[in-house]
C-alpha positions in Angstrom: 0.0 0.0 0.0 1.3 3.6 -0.8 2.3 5.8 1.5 2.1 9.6 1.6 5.5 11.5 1.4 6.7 13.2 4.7 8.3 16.6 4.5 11.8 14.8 5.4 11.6 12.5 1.9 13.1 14.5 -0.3 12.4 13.3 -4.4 10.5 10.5 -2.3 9.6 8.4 -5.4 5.8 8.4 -3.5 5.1 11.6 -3.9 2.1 12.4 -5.9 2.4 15.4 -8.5 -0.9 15.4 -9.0 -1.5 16.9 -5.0 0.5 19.4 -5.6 -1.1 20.1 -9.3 -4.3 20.0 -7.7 -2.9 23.4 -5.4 -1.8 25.3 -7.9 -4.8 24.4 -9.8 -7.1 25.9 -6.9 -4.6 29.2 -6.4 -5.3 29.9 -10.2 -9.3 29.3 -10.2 -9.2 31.1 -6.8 -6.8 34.4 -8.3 -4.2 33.8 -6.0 -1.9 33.1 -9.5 -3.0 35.3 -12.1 -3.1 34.8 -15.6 0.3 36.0 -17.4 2.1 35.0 -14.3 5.6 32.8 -14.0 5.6 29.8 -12.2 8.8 29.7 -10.0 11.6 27.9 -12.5 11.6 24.4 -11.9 14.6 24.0 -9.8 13.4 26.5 -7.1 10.0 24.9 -7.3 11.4 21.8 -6.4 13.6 22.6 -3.4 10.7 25.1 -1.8 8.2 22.1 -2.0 10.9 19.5 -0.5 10.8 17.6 -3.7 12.4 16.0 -6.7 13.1 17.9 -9.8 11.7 15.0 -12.0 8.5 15.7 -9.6 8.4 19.2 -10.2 8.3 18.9 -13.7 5.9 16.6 -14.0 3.5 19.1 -11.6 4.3 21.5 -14.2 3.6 19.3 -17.0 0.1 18.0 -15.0 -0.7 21.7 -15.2 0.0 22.1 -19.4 -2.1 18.9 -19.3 -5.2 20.3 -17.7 -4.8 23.5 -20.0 -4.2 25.9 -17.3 -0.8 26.9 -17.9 1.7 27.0 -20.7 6.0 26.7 -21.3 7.5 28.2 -23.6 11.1 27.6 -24.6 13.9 29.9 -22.9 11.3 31.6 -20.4 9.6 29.2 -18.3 6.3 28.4 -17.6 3.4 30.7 -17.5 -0.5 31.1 -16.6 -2.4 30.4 -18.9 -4.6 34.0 -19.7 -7.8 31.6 -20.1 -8.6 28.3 -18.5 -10.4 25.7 -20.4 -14.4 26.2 -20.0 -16.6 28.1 -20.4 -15.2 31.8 -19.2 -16.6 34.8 -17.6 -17.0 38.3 -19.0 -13.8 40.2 -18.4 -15.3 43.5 -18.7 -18.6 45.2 -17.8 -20.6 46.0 -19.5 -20.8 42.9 -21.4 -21.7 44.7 -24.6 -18.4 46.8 -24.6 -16.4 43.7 -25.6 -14.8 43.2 -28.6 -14.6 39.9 -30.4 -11.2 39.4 -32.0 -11.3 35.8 -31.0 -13.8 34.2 -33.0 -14.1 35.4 -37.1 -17.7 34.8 -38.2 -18.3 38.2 -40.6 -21.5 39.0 -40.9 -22.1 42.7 -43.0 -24.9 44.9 -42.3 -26.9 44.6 -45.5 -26.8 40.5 -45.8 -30.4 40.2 -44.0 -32.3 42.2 -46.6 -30.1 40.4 -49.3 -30.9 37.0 -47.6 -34.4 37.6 -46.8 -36.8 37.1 -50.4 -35.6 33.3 -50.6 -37.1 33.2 -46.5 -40.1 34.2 -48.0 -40.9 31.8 -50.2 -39.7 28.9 -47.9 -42.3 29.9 -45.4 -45.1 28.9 -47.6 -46.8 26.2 -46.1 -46.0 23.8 -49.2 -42.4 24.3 -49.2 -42.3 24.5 -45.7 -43.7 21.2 -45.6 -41.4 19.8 -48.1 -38.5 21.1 -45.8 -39.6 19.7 -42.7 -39.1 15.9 -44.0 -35.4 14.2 -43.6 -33.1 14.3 -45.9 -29.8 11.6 -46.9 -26.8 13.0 -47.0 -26.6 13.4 -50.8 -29.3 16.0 -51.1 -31.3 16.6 -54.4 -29.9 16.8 -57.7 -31.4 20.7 -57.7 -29.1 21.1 -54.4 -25.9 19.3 -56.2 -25.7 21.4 -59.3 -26.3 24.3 -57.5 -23.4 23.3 -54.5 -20.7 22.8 -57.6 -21.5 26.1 -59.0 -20.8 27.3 -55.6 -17.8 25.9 -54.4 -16.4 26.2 -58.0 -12.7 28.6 -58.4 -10.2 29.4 -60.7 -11.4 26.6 -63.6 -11.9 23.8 -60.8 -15.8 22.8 -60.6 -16.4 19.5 -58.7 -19.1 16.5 -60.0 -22.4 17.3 -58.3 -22.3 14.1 -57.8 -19.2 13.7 -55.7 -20.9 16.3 -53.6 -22.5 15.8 -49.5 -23.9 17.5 -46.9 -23.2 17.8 -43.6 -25.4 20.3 -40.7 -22.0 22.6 -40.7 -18.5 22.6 -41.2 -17.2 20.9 -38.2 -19.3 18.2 -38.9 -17.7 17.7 -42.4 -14.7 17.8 -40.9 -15.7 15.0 -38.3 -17.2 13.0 -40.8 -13.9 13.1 -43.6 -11.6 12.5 -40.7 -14.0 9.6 -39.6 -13.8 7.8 -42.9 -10.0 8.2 -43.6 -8.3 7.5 -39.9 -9.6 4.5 -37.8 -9.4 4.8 -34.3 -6.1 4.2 -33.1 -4.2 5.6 -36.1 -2.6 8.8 -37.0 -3.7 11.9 -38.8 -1.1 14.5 -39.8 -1.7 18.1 -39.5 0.4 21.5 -39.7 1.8 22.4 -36.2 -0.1 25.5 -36.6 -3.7 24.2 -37.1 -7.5 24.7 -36.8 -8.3 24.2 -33.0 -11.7 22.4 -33.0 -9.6 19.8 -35.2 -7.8 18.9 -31.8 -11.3 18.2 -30.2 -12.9 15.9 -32.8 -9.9 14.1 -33.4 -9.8 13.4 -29.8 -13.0 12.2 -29.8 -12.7 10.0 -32.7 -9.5 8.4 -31.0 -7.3 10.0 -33.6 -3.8 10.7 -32.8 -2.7 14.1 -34.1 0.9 14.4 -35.0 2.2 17.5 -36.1 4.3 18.5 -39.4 6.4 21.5 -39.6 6.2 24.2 -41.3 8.2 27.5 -42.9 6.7 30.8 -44.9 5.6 28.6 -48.0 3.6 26.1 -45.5 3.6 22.6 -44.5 7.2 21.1 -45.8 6.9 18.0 -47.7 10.2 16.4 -45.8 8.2 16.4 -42.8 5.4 14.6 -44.0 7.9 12.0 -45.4 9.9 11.9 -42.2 6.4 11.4 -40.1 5.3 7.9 -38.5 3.0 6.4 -40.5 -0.2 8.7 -41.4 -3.7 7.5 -42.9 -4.7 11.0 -44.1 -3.1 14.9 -43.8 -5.6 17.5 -42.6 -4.4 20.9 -44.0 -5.7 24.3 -45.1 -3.7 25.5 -48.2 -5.3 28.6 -48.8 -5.9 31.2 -46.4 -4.3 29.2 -43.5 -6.1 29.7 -40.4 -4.3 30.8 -38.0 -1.2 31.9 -40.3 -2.8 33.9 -43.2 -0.1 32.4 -45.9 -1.5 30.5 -49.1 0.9 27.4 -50.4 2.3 28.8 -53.8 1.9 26.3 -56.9 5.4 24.6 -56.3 5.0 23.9 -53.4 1.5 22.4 -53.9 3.0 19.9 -56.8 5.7 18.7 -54.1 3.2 17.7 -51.2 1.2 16.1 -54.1 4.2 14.1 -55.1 4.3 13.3 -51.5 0.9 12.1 -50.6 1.1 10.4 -53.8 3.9 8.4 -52.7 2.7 7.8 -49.4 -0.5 6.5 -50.7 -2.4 9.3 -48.1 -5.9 10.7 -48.6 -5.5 15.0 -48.4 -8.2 16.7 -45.9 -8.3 19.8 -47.7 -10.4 22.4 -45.4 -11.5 24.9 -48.3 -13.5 27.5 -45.5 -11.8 30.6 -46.4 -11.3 29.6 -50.0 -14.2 31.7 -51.1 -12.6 34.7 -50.5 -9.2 33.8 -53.2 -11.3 32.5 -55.8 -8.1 33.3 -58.2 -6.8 29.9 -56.3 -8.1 26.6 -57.0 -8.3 23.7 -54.3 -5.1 21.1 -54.1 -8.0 18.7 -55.5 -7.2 20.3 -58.9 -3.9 18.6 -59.0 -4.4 15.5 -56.7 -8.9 15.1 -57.5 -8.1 10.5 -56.6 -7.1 10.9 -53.1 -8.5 14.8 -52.0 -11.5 15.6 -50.0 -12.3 19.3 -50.2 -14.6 20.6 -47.5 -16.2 24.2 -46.9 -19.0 25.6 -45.4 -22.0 28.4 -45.4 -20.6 29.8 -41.6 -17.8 32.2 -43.6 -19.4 32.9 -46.8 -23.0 34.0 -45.4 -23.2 33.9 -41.6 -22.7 31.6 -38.5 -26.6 30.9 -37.7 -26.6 29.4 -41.2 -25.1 25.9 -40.9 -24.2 23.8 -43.5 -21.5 21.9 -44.7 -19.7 20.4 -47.5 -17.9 17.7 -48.4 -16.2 16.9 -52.1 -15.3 13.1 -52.0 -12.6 11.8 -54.6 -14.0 9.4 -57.0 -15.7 6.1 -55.4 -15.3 7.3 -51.9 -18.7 8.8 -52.0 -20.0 5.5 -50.1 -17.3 5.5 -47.5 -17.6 9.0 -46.9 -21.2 9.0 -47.0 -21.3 6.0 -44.5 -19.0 8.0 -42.0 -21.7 10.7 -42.3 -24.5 8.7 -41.6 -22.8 6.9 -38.5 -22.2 10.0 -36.5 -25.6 11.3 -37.8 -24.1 14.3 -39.1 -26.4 15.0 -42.0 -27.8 18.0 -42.9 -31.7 19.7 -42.6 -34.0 20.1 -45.3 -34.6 23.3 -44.6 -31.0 24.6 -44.4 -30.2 22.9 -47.9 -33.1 24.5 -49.1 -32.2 27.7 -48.3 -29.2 27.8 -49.3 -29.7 26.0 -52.6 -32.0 29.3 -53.5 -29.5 31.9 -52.2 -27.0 29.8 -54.3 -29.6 29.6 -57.7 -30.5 33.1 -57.1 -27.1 34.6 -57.1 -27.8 36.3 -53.5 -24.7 33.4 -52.3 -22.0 35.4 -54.9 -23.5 38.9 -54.3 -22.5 38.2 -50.7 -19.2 36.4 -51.6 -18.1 39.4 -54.0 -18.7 41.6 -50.9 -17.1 40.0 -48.2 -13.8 40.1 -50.7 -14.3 43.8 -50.8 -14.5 43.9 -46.7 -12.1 41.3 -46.0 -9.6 43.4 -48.0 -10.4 46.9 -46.3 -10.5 45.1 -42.8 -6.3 44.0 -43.8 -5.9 47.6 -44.9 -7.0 49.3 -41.4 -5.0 46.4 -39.4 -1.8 47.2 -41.8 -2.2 51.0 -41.2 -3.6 50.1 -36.8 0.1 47.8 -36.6 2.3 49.2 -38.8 5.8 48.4 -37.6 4.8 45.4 -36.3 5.9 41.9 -37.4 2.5 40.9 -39.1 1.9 37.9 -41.3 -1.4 38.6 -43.3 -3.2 37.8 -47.0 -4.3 40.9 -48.0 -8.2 39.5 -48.7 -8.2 37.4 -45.6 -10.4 38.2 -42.7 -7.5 37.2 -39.8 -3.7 37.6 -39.1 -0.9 36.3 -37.1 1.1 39.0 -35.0 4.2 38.4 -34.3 4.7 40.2 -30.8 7.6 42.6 -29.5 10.0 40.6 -27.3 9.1 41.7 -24.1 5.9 40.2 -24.2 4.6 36.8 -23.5 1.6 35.8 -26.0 -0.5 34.9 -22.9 0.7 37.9 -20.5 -0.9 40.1 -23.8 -4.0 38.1 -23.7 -4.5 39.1 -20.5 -4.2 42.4 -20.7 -5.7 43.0 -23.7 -8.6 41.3 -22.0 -8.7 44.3 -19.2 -9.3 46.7 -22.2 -12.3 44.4 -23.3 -10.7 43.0 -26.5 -10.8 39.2 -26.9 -8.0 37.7 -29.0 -6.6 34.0 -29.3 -3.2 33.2 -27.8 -0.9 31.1 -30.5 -0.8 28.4 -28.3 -4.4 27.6 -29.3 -3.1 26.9 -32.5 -0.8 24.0 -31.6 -0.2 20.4 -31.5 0.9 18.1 -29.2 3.1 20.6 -27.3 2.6 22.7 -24.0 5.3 25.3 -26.3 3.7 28.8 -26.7 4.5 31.1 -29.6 5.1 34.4 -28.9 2.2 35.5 -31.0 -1.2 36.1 -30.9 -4.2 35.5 -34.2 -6.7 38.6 -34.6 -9.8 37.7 -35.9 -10.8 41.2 -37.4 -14.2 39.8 -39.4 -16.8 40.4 -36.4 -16.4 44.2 -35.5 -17.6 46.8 -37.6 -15.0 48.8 -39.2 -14.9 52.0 -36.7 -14.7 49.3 -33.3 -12.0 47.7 -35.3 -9.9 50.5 -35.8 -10.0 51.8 -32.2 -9.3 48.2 -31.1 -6.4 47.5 -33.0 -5.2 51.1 -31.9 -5.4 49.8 -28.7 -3.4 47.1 -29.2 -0.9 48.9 -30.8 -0.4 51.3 -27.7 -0.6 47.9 -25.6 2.2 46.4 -27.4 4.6 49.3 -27.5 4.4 49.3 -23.6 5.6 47.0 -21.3 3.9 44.2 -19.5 4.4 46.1 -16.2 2.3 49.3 -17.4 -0.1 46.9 -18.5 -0.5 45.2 -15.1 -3.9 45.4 -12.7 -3.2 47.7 -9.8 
């Protein structure tokens, strides 16, 4: 039977991290550790709490675990600025926040655009029609009008290659469902979208991440990687990076899937807005799955997803689909189908380009003389932050000002590491709140983390 350790047993081999996890855990919930804090370095942790340094860094690495802290490389380890769950409201009134967290661009004159195609689906015939269920394959009226859609620069998938999932999360469940059984591996880029992290953990998948440099995931890295079933990347508009894979590039990571025999998760979502660049499906169509969404394009509260399988992977995908019952509603294909027909879908499109594009001009102009890595028509950016701050130390205080924005740890894979950089989401705000924000910011960062500090 164990035995607890005495004060006297120093490194006792007894000891039991997670105790002493479990108290620092409570001073952080409780305030007494703030966020943007430093934890004592591990050495000094370790004599101060009579213990081992092997135990002191796996207390340390019990609290990266739980979320509520994060190490980064040459500076030690640091409170994390927001612990998982659900959070509270860090200023009042709640109203007075801004959201440069979460990117779901909505403009002021979509509802009047959007609403004629409502009207007609609230007549009691369609509306009946709408209510029944619906495969995941759709109509043929709904397939034709989802290629012309999706289709860029001189790629237009078959309608019938096409399904349809409630949103874009759930396409992304259900591709990742059909090409990695539980157990196995999925490759993504170290930088990647978060909610992947979450349905790949719930799916059993094990995530291993490839590295990157300015042109995007490095084809040597895939190589080098265990073995893979499929590669989840975004090659255009990279969320949280901003960069787009040039054409070389592309053809080497095809040559290298290729070889590999892997199937590509392509996640199109932003593609809308470089419709000069077509999908990696154009140059590898046997082995991609290209999925999108309406959540970007026309607004959050209008869910539905896509999903382009390769040719004769319709059934498996379509079966993944129907096991985790991710199909889509009547209604919403309906709707959408019409906004797509009617040309409301790329009226829309055409003007988020326009906004996306004068959004990057205020931030260029807000951060000049910052290290920024941007597309010039994308609706987010990657900052790159002055030395003397810690991503999550900015978090924090950017957070007392009422501005929300995502520390680049978020972004990560399979490392408690933090980048010193943070992702603005500038699509949610209108224009004037975004200016004064990232103004804001700006002043923030040119100070130090000590003017920025609570009194």
């Amino acid at each position: 039977m164990r035995r607890a350790a005495t004060s006297g047993e120093v490194g006792s081999p007894v000891e039991d991290y997670r105790l002493i996890a479990d108290q620092l855990a409570a001073d952080i919930r409780a305030g007494r550790l703030r966020p943007g804090e430093r934890l004592p370095p591990q050495r000094p942790f370790a004599r101060s709490r009579n213990i081992a340094n092997s135990t002191a860094a796996r207390v340390y690495g019990e609290l990266i675990r739980r979320g509520l802290a994060v190490g980064e490389v040459g500076r030690g380890t640091f409170v994390r600025a927001a612990p998982p769950g659900p959070q509270p409201m860090l200023m009042e009134p709640a109203d007075a926040r801004v959201d440069l967290e979460v990117n779901f661009p909505v403009l002021p004159e979509q509802a009047e655009l959007l609403a004629p195609a409502m009207t007609r689906l609230g007549r009691p015939d369609v509306l009946a029609a709408s209510l029944q269920p619906l495969a995941g394959a759709g109509s043929p009226a709904a397939r034709e009008a989802a290629s012309s859609l999706l289709a860029r620069a001189g790629w237009t998938p078959e309608p019938e290659r096409i399904l349809f999932t409630g949103n874009g999360r759930q396409a992304i469940a259900a591709a990742l469902a059909a090409c990695v059984p539980a157990g196995e591996r999925l490759g993504v880029e170290e930088f990647t979208y978060p909610v992947v992290k979450g349905i790949a953990a719930h799916l059993g998948i094990t995530l291993v991440p490839l590295a990157m440099d300015e042109h995007g995931l490095l084809p040597e890295a895939l190589a080098d990687a265990p073995p893979l079933r499929a590669v989840y990347l975004q090659p255009t508009l990279h969320n949280p990076l901003g960069m787009t894979i040039p054409p070389r590039r592309r053809a080497q990571l095809v040559e290298t899937v290729r070889a590999l025999d892997l199937y590509v998760i392509e996640d199109a979502i932003y593609g809308f807005l470089r419709d000069d660049v077509p999908p990696l499906a154009t140059l590898a169509p046997e082995r991609t799955i290209v999925l999108d969404s309406m959540s970007k394009r026309l607004a959050p509260g209008l869910t539905l997803g896509y999903a382009v399988a390769p040719p004769g992977f319709e059934q498996r995908l379509a079966s993944a689909l129907r096991s985790g019952a991710w199909a889509t509603s009547r209604f919403a294909l309906d709707a959408a189908t019409r906004w797509t027909t009617d040309g409301t879908a790329d009226t829309i499109g055409r003007a988020k380009r326009a906004d996306a594009a004068r959004r990057q001009r205020i931030r260029a102009e807000s951060l000049a003389g910052f290290t920024v890595r941007a597309d010039p028509g994308g609706y987010h950016c990657w900052w790159e932050l002055p030395d003397h701050w810690r991503a999550e130390t900015f978090v924090a205080a950017a957070a007392r000002l009422g501005i929300a924005i995502a520390p680049g740890a978020a972004f990560t894979v399979g490392t408690g590491r933090a980048p010193g950089a943070v992702r603005l989401a500038l699509g949610t705000p209108s224009h004037r709140t975004l200016t004064d924000a990232l103004d804001l910011l700006a002043g923030l960062a040119r100070g130090t983390p000590e003017d920025a500090a609570p009194e």
